[in-house]
N, C-alpha and C positions, 0 to 999 in steps of 0.2 A: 685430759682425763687420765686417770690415774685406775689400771686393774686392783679389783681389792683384793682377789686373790695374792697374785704375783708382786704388786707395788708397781709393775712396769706400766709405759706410759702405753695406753689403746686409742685409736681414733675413736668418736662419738659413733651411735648407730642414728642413722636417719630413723625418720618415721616408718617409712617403708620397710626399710629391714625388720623394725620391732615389731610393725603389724603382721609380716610374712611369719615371724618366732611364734606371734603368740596365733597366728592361724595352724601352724605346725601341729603347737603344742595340743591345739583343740581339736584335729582331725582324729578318727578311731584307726585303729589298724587296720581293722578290715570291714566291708562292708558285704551283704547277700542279699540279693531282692530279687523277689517273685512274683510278678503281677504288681500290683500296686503295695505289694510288702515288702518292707525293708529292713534289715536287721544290722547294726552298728557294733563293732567289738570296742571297749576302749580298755585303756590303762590306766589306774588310777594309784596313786600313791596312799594309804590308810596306814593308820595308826594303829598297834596293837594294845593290848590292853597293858602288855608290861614294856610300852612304849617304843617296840621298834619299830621302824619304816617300813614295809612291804609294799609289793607290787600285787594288783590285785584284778582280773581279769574281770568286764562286767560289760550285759549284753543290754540294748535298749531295740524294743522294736516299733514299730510306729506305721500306719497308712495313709497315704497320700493320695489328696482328693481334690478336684475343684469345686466352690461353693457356688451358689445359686449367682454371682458375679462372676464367674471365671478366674477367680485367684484361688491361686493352690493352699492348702491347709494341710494341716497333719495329725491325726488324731491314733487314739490308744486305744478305739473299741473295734471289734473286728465279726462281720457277720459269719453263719456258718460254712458259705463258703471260702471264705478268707482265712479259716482257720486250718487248714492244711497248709497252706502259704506259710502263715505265721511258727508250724512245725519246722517245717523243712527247713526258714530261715533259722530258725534256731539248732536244729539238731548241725545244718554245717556252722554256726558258733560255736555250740558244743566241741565241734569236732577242732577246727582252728586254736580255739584253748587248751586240749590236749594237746595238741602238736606243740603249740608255742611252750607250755608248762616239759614238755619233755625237751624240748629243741634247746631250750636254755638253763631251766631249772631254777631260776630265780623269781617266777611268780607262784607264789601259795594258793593253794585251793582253798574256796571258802566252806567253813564248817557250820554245817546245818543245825543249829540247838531248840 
């Protein structure tokens, strides 16, 4: 096999190796949970309108439950008590993107229109 960057010769990746890259790539940076509340940071790469690459900082929250079967689920509605949960994991999201936005400087804030 041949690098296409470089042109030099690379060994093959196994299976393993490429599922381990692409579990990498799919894990968030950071994660916060609170009682059955969880909040997920990720990176994602977006397109600007006059086309350039950016990195772009975005939070997913989500609670987890077991169903009338005992298998876990995860759902996006949250009672009123679960609702301070769901603050808190968000406000230290908030807070971890300010860090990482000043720590590095290469992810853009998104603009609210």
């Amino acid at each position: 096999m041949v690098d296409a960057i470089g042109g030099s010769p690379t060994r093959e990746r196994t299976a393993k190796e490429r599922l381990a890259e692409v579990k990498k790539m799919n894990q968030p940076l950071k994660k916060f949970r609170a009682g059955q509340v969880s909040c997920a940071l990720w990176e994602n790469e977006v397109t600007t309108k006059d086309g350039r690459a950016v990195q772009m900082l975005k939070a997913t929250v989500e609670r987890r439950y077991k169903d009338k079967n005992g298998e876990w689920k995860s759902g996006s509605s949250f009672s009123r008590n679960e609702i301070p949960l769901v603050k808190w994991c968000l406000d230290k999201a908030f807070e971890a993107m300010i860090e990482e936005r000043s720590s590095n400087g290469r992810v853009e804030e998104e603009v609210i229109e």
